[in-house]
N, C-alpha and C positions, 0 to 999 in steps of 0.2 A: 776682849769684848768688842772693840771698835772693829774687829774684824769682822765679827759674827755680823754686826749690825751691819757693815758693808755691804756685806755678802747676800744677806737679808732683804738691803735697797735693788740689787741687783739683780736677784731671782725677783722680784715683785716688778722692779721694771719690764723685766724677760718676757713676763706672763702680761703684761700689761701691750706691750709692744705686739706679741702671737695674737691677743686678740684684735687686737688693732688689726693687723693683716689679714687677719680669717674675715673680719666683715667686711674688708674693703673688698675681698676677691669674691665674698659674699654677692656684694653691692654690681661689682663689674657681673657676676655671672648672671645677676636677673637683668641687670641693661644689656647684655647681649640676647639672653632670651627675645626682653621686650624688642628688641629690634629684630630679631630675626622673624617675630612674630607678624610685627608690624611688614616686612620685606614678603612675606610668605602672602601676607590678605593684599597688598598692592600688586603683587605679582597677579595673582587669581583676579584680581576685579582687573588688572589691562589686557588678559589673555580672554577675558568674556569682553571686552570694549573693542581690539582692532581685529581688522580681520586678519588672515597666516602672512599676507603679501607687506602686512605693516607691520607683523609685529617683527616679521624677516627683515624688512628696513629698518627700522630701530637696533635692534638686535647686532647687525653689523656698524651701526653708527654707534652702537656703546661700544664695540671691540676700540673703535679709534678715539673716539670723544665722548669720555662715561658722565662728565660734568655737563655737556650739552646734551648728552641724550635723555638725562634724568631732565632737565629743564623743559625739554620737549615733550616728554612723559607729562611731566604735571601742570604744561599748559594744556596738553588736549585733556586733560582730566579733570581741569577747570573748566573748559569748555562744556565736557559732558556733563557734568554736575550740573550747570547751569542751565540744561536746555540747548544750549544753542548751536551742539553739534547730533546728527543723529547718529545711534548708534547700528551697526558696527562703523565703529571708524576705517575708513576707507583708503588703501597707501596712497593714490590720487591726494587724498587729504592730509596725507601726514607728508607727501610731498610738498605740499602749499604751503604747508606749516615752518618747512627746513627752508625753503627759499624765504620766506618774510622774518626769519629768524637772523639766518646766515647773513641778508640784506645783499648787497652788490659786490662780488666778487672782482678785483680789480683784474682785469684781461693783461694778459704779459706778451709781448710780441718782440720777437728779434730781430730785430734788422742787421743784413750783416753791408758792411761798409767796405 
């Protein structure tokens, strides 16, 4: 009989533990949804904001630097929400943006001795 009941604790665990996992991957499959959703409407509203020449410079600035392109991204995004860029955004302008970002790149020079 202490078997049975073991056995008993066990299958009830089992079925306890299945569902635990079915709602966790539940849970992760609609946070991926929501994000891919969310990536899909930001994508759409920067493709109507810059024009092809910036969204081309961006675009290659995410191949090398995906953390500063994103920061670059939703500072002029700030900007536009706010007014105080117009819009199409202009790669002139998203170049102004990488240089006061970037800040002073230290010049390297070799002297040869």
């Amino acid at each position: 009989m202490a078997e049975d009941e073991l056995a008993d604790i066990r299958r009830r665990k089992m079925i306890e533990m299945q569902a635990q996992a079915q709602a966790g991957e539940t849970a992760a499959m609609e946070r991926a949804a929501e994000d891919e959703a969310y990536r899909n409407q930001r994508d759409a509203l920067l493709r109507q904001i810059f024009t092809p020449e910036a969204r081309s410079r961006l675009s290659n600035l995410k191949m090398t630097k995906p953390e500063f392109a994103m920061n670059v991204e939703d500072q002029i995004l700030i900007l536009v929400q706010s007014g105080r860029v117009p819009v199409p955004v202009t790669d002139e302008f998203v170049r102004r943006v990488l240089e006061q970002l970037q800040g002073r790149r230290r010049e390297i020079t070799i002297k040869r001795v």
